[in-house]
Biopython code that builds the backbone (N, CA, C, O; Angstrom):
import numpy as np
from Bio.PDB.StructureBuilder import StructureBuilder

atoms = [
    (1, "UNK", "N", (0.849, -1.170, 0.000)),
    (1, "UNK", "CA", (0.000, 0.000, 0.000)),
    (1, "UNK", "C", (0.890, 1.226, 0.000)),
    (1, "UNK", "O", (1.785, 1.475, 0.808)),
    (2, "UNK", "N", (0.548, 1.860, -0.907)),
    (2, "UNK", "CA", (1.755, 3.233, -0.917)),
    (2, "UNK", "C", (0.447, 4.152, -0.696)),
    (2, "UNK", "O", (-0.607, 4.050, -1.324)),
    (3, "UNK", "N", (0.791, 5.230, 0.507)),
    (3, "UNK", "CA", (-0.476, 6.695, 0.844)),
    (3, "UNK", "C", (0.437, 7.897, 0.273)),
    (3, "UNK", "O", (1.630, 7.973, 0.568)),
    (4, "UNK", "N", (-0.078, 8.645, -0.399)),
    (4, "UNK", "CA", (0.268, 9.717, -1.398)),
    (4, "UNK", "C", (-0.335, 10.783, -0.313)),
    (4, "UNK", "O", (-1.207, 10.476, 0.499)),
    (5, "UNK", "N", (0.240, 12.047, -0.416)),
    (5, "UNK", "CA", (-0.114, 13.227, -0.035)),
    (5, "UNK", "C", (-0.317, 14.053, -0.914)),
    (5, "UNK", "O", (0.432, 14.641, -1.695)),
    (6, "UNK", "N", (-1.597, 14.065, -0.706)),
    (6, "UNK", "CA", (-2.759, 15.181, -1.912)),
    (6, "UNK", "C", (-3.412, 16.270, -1.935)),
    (6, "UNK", "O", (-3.944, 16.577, -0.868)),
    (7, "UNK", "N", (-3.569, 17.059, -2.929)),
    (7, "UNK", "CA", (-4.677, 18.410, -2.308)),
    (7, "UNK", "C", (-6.120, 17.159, -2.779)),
    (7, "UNK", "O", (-5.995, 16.241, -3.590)),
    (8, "UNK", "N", (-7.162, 17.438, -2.139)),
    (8, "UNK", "CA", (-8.325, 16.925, -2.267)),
    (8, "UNK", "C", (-8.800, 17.461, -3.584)),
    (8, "UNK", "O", (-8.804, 18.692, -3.582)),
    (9, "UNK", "N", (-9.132, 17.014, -4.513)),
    (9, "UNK", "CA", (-10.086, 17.558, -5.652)),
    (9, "UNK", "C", (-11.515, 17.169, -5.463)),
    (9, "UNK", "O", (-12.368, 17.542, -6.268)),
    (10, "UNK", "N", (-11.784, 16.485, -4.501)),
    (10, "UNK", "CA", (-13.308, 16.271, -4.223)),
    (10, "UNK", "C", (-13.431, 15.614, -2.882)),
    (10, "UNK", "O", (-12.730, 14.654, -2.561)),
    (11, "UNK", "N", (-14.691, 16.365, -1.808)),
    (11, "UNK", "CA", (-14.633, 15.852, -0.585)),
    (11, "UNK", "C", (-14.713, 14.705, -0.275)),
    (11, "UNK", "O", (-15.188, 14.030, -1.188)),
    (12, "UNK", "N", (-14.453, 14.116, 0.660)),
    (12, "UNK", "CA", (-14.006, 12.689, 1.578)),
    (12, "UNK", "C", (-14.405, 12.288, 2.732)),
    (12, "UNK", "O", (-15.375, 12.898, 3.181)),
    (13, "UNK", "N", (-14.029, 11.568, 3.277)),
    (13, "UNK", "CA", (-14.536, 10.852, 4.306)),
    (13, "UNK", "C", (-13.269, 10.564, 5.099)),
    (13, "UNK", "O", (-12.488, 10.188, 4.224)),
    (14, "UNK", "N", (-12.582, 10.525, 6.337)),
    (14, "UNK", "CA", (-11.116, 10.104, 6.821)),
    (14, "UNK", "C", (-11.714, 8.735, 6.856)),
    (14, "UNK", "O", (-12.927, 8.537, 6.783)),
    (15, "UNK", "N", (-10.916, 7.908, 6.958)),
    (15, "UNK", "CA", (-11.179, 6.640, 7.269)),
    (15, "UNK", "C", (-10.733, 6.489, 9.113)),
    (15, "UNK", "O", (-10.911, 5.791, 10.111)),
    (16, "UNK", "N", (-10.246, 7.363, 8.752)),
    (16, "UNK", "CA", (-9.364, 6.745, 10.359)),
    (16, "UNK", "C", (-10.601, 7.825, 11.440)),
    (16, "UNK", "O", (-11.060, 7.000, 12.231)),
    (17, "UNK", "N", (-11.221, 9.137, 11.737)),
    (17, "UNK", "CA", (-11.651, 9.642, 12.145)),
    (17, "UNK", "C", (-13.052, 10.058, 11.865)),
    (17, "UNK", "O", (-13.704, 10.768, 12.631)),
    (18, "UNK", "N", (-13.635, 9.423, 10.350)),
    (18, "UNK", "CA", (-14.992, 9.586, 9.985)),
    (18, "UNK", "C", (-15.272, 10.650, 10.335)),
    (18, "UNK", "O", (-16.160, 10.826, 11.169)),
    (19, "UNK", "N", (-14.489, 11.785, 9.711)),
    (19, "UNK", "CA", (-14.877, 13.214, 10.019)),
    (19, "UNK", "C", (-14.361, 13.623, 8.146)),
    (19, "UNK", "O", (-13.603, 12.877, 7.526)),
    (20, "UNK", "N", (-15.018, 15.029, 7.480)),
    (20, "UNK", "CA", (-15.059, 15.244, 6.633)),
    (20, "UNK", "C", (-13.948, 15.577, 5.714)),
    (20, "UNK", "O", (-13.314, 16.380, 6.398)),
    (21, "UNK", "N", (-13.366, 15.473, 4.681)),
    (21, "UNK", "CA", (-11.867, 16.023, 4.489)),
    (21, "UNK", "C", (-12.558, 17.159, 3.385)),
    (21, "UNK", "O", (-13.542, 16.638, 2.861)),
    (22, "UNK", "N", (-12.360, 18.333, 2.966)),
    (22, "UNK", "CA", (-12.769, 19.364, 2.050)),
    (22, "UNK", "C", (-11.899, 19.117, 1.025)),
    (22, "UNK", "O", (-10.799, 18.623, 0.775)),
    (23, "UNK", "N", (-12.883, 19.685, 0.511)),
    (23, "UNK", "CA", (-11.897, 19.983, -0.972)),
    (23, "UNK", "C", (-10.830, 20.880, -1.412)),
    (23, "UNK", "O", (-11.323, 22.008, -1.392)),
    (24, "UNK", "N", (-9.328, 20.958, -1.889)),
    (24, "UNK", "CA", (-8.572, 21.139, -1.421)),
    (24, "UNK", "C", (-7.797, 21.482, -0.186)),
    (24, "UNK", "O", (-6.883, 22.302, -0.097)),
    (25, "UNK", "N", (-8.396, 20.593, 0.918)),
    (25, "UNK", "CA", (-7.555, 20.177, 2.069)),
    (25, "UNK", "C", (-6.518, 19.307, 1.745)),
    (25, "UNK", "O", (-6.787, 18.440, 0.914)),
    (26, "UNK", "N", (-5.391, 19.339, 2.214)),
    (26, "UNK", "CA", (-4.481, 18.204, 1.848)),
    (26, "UNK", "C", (-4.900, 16.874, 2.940)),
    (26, "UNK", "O", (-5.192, 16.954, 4.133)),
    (27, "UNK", "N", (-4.799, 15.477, 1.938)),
    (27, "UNK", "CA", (-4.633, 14.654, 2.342)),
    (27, "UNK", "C", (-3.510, 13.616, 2.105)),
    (27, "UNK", "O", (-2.397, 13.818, 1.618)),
    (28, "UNK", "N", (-4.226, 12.073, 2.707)),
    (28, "UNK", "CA", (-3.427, 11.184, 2.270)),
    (28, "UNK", "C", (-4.482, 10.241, 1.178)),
    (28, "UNK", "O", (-5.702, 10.286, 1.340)),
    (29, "UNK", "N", (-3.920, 9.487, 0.184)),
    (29, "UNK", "CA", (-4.578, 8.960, -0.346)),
    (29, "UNK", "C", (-3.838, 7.413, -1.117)),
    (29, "UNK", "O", (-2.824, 7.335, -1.811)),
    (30, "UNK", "N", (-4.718, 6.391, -0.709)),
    (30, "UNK", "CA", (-3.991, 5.277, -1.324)),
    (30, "UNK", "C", (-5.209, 4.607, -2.396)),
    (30, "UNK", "O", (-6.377, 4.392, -2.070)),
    (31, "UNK", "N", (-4.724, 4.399, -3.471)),
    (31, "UNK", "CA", (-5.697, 3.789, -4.641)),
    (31, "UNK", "C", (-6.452, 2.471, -3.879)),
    (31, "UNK", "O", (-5.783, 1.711, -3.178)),
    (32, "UNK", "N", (-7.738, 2.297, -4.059)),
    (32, "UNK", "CA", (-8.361, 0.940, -3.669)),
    (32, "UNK", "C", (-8.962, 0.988, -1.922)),
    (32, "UNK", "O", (-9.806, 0.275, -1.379)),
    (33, "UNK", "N", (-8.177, 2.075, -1.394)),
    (33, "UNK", "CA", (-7.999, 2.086, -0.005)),
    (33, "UNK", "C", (-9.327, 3.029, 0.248)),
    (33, "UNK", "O", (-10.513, 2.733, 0.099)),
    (34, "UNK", "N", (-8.744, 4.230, 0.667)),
    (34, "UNK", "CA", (-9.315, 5.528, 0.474)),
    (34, "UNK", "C", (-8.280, 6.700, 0.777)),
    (34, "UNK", "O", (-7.150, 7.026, 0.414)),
    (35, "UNK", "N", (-9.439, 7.236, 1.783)),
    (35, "UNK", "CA", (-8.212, 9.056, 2.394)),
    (35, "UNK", "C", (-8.815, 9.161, 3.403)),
    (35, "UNK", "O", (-9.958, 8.917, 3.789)),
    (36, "UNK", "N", (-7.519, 9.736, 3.986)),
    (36, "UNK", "CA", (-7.229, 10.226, 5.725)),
    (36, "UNK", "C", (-6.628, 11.402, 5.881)),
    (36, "UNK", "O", (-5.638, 11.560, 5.167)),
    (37, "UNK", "N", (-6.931, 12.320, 6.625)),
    (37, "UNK", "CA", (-6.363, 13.576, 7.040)),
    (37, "UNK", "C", (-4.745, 13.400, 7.283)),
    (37, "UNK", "O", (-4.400, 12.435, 7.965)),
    (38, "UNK", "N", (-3.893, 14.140, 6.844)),
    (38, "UNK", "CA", (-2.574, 14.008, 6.808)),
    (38, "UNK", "C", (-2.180, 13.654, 8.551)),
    (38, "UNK", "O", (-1.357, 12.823, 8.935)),
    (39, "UNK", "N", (-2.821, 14.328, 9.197)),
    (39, "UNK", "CA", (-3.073, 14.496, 10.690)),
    (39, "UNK", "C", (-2.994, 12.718, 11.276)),
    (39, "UNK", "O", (-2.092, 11.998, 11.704)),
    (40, "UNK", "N", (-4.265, 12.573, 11.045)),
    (40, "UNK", "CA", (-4.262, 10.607, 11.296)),
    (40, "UNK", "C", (-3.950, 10.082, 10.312)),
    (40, "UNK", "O", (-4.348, 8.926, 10.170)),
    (41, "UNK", "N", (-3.057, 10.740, 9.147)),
    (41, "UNK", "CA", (-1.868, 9.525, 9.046)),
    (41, "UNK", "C", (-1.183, 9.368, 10.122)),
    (41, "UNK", "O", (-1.062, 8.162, 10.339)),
    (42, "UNK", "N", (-0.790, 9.858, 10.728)),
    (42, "UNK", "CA", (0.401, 9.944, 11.837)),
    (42, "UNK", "C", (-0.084, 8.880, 12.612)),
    (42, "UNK", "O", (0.789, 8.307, 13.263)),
    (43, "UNK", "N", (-1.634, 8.299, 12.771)),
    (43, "UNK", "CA", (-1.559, 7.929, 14.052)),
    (43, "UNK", "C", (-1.132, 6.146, 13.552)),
    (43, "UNK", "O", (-1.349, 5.578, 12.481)),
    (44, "UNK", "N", (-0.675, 5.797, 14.415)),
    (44, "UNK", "CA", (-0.230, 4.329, 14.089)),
    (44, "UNK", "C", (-1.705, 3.690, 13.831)),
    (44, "UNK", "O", (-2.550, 4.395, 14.382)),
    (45, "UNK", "N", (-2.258, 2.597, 13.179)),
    (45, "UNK", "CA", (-3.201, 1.924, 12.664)),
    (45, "UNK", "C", (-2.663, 0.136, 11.956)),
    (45, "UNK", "O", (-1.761, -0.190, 11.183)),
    (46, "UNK", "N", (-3.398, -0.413, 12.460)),
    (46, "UNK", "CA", (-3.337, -1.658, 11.800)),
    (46, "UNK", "C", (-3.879, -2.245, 11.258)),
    (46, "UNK", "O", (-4.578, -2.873, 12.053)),
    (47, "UNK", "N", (-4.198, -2.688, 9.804)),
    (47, "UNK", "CA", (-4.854, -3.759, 8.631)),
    (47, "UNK", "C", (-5.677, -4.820, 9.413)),
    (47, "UNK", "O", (-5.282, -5.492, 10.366)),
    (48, "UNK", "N", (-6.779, -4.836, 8.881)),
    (48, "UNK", "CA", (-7.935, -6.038, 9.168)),
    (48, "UNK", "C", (-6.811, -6.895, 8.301)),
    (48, "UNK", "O", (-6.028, -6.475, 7.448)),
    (49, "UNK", "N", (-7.044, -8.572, 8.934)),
    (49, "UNK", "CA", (-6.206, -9.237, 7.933)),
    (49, "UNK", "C", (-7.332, -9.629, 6.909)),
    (49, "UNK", "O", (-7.076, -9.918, 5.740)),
    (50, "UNK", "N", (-8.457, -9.619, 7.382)),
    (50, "UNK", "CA", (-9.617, -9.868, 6.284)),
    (50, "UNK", "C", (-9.746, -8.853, 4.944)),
    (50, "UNK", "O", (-9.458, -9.076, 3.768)),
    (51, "UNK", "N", (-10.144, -7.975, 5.415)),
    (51, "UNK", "CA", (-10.408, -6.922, 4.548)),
    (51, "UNK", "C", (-9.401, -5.805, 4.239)),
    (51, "UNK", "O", (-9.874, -4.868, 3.596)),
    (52, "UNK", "N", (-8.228, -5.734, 4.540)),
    (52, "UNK", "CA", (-7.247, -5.257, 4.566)),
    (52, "UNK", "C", (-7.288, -3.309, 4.523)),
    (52, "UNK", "O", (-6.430, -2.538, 4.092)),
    (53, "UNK", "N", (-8.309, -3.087, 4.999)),
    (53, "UNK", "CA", (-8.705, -1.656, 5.900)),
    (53, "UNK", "C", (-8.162, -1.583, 6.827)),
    (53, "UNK", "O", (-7.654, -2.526, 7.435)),
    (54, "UNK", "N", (-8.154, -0.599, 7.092)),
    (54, "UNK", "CA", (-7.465, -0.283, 8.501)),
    (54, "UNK", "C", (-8.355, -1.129, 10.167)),
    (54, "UNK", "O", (-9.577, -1.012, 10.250)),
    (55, "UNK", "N", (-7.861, -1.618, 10.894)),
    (55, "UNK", "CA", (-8.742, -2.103, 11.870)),
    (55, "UNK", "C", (-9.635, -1.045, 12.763)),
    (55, "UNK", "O", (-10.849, -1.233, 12.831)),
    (56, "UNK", "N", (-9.249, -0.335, 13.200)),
    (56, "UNK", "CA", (-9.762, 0.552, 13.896)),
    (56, "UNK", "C", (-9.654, 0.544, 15.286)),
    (56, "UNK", "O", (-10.475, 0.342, 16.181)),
    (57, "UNK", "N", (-8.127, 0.882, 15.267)),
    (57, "UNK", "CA", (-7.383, 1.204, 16.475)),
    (57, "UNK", "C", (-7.572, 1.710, 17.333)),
    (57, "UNK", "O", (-7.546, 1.261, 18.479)),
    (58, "UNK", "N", (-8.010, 3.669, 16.690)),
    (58, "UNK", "CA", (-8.176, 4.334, 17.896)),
    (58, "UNK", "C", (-9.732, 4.322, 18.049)),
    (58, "UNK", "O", (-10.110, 5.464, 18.310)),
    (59, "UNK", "N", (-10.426, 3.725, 18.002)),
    (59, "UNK", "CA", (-11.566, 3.047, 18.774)),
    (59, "UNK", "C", (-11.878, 1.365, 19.109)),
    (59, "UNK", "O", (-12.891, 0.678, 19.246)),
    (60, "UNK", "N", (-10.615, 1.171, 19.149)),
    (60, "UNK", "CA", (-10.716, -0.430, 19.783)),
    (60, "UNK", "C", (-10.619, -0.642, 21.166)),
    (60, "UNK", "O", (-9.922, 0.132, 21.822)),
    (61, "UNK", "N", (-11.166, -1.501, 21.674)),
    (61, "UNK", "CA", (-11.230, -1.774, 22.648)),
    (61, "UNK", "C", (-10.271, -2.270, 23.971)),
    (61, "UNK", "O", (-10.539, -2.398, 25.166)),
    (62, "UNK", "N", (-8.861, -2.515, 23.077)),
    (62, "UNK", "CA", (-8.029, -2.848, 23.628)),
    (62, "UNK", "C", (-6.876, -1.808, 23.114)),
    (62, "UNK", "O", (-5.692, -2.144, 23.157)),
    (63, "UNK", "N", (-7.235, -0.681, 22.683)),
    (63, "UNK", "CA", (-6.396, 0.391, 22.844)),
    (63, "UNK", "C", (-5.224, 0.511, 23.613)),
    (63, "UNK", "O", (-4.040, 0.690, 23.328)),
    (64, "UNK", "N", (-5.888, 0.361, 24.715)),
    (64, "UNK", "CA", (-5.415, 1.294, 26.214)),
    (64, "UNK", "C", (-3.905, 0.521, 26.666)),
    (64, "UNK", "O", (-2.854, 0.859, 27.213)),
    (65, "UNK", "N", (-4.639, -0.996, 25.944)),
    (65, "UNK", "CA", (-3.306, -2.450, 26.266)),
    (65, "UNK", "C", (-2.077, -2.820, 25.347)),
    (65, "UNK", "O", (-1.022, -3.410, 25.580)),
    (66, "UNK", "N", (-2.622, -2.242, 24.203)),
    (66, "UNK", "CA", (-1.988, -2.412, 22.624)),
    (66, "UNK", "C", (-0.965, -1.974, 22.429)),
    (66, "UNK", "O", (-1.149, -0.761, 22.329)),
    (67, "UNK", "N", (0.388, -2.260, 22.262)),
    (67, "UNK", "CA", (1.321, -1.924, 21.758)),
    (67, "UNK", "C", (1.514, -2.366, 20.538)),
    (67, "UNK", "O", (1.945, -3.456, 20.161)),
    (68, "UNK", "N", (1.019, -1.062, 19.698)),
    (68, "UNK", "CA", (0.039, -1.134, 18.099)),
    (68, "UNK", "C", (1.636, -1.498, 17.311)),
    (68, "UNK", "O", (1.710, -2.319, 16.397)),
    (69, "UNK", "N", (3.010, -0.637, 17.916)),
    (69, "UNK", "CA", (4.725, -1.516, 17.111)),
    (69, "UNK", "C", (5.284, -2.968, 17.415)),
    (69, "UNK", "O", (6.378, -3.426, 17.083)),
    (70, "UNK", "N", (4.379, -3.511, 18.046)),
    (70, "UNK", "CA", (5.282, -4.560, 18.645)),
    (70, "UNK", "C", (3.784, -6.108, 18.680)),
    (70, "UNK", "O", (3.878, -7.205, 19.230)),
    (71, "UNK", "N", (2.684, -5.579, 17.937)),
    (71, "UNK", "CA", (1.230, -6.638, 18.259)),
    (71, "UNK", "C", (1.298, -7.422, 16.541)),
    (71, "UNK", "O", (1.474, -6.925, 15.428)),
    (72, "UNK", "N", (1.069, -8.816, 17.000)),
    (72, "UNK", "CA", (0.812, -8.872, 15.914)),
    (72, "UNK", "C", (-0.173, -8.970, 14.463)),
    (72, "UNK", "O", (-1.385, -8.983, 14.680)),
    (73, "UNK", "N", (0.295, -9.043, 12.926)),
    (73, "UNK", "CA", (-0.003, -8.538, 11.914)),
    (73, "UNK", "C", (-2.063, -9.558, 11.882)),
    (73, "UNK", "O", (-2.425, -9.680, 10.712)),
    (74, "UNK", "N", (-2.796, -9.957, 12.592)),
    (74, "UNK", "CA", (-3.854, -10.731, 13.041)),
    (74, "UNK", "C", (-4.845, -9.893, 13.289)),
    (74, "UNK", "O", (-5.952, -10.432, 13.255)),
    (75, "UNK", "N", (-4.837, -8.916, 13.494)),
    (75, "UNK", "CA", (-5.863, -7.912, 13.518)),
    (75, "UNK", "C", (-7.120, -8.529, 12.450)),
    (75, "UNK", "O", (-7.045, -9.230, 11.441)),
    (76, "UNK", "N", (-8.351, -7.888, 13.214)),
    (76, "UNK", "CA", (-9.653, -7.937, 12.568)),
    (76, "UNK", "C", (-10.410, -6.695, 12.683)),
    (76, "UNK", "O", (-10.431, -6.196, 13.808)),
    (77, "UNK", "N", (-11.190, -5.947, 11.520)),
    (77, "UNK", "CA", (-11.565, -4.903, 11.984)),
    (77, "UNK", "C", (-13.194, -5.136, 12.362)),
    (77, "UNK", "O", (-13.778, -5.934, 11.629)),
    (78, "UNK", "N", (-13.857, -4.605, 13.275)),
    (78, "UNK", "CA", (-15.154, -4.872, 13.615)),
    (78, "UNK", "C", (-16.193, -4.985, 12.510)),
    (78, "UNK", "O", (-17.272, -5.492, 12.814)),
    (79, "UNK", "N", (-15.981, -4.547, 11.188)),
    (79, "UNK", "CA", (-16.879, -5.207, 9.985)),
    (79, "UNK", "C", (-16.606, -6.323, 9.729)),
    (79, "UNK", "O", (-17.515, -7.085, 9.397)),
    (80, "UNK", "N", (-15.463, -6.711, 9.790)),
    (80, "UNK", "CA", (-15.326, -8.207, 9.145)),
    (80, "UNK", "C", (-15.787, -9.101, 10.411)),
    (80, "UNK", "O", (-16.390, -10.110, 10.044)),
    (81, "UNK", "N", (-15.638, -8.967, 11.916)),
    (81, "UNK", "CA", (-15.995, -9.494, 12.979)),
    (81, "UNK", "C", (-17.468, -9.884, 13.080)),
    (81, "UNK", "O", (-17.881, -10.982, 13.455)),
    (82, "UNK", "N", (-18.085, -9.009, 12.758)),
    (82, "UNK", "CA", (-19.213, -9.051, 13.184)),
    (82, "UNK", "C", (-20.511, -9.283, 11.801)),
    (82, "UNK", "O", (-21.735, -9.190, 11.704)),
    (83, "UNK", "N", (-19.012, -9.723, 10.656)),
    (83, "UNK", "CA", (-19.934, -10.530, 9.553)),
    (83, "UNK", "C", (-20.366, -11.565, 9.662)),
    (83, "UNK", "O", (-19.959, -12.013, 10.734)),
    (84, "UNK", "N", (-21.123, -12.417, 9.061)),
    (84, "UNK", "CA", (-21.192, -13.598, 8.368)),
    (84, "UNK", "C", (-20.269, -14.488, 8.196)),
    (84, "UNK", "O", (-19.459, -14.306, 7.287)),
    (85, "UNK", "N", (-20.163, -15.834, 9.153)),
    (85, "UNK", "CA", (-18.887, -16.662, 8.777)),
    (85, "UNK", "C", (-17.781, -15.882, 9.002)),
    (85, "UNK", "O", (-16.839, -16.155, 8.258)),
    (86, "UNK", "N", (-17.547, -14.767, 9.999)),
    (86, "UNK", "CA", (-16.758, -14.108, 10.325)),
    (86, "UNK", "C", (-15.285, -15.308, 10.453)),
    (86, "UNK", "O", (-14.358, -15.183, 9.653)),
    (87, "UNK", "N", (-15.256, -16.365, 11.490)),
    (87, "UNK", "CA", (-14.581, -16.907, 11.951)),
    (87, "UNK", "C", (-13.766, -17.335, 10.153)),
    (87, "UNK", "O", (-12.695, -16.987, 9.656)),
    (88, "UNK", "N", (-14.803, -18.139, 9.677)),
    (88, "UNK", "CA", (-14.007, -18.792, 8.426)),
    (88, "UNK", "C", (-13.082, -18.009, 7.934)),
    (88, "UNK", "O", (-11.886, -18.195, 7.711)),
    (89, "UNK", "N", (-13.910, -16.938, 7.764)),
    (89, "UNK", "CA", (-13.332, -15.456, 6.411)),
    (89, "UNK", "C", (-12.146, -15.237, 7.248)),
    (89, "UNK", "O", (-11.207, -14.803, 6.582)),
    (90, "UNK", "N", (-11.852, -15.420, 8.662)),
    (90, "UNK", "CA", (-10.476, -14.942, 9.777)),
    (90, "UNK", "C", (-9.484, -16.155, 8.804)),
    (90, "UNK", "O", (-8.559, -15.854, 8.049)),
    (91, "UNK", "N", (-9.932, -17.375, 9.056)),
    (91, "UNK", "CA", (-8.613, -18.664, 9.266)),
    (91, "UNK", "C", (-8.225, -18.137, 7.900)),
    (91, "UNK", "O", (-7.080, -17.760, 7.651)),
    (92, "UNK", "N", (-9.766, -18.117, 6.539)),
    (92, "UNK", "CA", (-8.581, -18.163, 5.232)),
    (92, "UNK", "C", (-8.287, -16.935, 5.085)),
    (92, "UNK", "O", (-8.205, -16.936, 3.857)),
    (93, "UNK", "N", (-8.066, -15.893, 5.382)),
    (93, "UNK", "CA", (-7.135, -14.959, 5.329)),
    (93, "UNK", "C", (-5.716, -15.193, 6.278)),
    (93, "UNK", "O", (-4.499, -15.006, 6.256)),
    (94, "UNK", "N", (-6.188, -15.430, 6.641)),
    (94, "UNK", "CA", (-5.037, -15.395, 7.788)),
    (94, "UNK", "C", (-3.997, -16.781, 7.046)),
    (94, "UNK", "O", (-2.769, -16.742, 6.980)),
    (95, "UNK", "N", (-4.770, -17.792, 6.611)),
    (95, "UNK", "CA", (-3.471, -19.229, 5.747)),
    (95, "UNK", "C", (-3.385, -18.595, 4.549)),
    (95, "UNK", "O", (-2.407, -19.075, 3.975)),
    (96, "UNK", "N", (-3.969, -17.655, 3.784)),
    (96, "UNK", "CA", (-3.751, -17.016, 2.649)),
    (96, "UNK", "C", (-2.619, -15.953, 2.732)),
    (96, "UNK", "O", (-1.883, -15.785, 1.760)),
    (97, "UNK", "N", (-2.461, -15.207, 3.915)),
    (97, "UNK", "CA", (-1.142, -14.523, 4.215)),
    (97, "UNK", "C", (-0.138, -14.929, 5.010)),
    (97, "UNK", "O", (0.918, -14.330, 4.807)),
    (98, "UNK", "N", (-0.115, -15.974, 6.075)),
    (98, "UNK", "CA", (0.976, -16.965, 5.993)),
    (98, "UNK", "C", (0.829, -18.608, 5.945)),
    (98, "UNK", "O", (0.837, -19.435, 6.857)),
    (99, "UNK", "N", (0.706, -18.735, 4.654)),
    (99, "UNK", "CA", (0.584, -20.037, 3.978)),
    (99, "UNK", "C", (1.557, -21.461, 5.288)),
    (99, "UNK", "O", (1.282, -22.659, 5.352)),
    (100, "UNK", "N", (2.456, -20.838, 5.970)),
    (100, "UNK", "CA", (2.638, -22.400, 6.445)),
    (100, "UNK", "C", (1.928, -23.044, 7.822)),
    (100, "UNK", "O", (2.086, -24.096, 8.441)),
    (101, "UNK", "N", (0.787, -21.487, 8.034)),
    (101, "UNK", "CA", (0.215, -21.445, 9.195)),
    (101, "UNK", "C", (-0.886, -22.837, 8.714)),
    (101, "UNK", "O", (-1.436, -23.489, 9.601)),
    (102, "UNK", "N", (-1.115, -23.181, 7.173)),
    (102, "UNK", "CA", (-2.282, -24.552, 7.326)),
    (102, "UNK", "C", (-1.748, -25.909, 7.482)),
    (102, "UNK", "O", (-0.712, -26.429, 7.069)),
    (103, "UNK", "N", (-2.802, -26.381, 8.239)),
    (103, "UNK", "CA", (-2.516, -27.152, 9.225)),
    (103, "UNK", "C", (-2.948, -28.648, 8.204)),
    (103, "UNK", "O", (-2.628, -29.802, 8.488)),
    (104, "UNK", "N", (-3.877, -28.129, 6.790)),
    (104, "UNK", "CA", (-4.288, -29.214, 6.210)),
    (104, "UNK", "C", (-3.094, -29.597, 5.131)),
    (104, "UNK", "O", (-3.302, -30.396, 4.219)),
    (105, "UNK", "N", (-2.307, -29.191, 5.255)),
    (105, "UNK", "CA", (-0.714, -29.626, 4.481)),
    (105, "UNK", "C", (0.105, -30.661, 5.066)),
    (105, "UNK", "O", (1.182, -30.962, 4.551)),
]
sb = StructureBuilder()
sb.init_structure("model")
sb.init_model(0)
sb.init_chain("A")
sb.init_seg("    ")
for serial, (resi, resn, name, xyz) in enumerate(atoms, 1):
    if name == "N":
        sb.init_residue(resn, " ", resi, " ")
    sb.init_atom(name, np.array(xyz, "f"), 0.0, 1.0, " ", f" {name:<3s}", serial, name[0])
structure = sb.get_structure()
């Protein structure tokens, strides 16, 4: 994922703060992903391994415990949790990004 720093040509949504980004405000922006205020880029964030969005750190629940440099890459973000077959959609992502983690080999 490469995040580009942009003037906005059309308003947004942060992903990380669900607050509004204007049009030519500078942001960040990654193709496929979306945009975040240059601001919460800064803040550390970690990838759903499902859906590969950001998890949603600074409203997780285990914030307070998280040492977001040193936890590992297993994260789930509360959409993919609280889908459908949540559990399944966890294991094959999770043997799809480290393949020697299956156990049916």
């Amino acid at each position: 994922m490469s995040w580009r720093k942009i003037s906005m040509k059309f308003a947004g949504t942060c992903m990380v703060c669900n607050e509004k980004i204007e049009v030519n405000e500078v942001g960040m922006w990654a193709k496929g992903i979306g945009v975040k205020h240059e601001k919460c880029s800064q803040t550390a964030e970690l990838l759903c391994i499902v859906c590969g969005k950001p998890a949603g750190c600074p409203a997780c629940e285990f914030q307070e415990m998280c040492d977001i440099e040193n936890v590992s890459p297993f994260c789930i973000c509360s959409k993919c949790s609280d889908g459908k077959d949540s559990y399944t959609s966890y294991q094959k992502s999770t043997i799809k990004k480290f393949p020697l983690l299956d156990a049916s080999k």
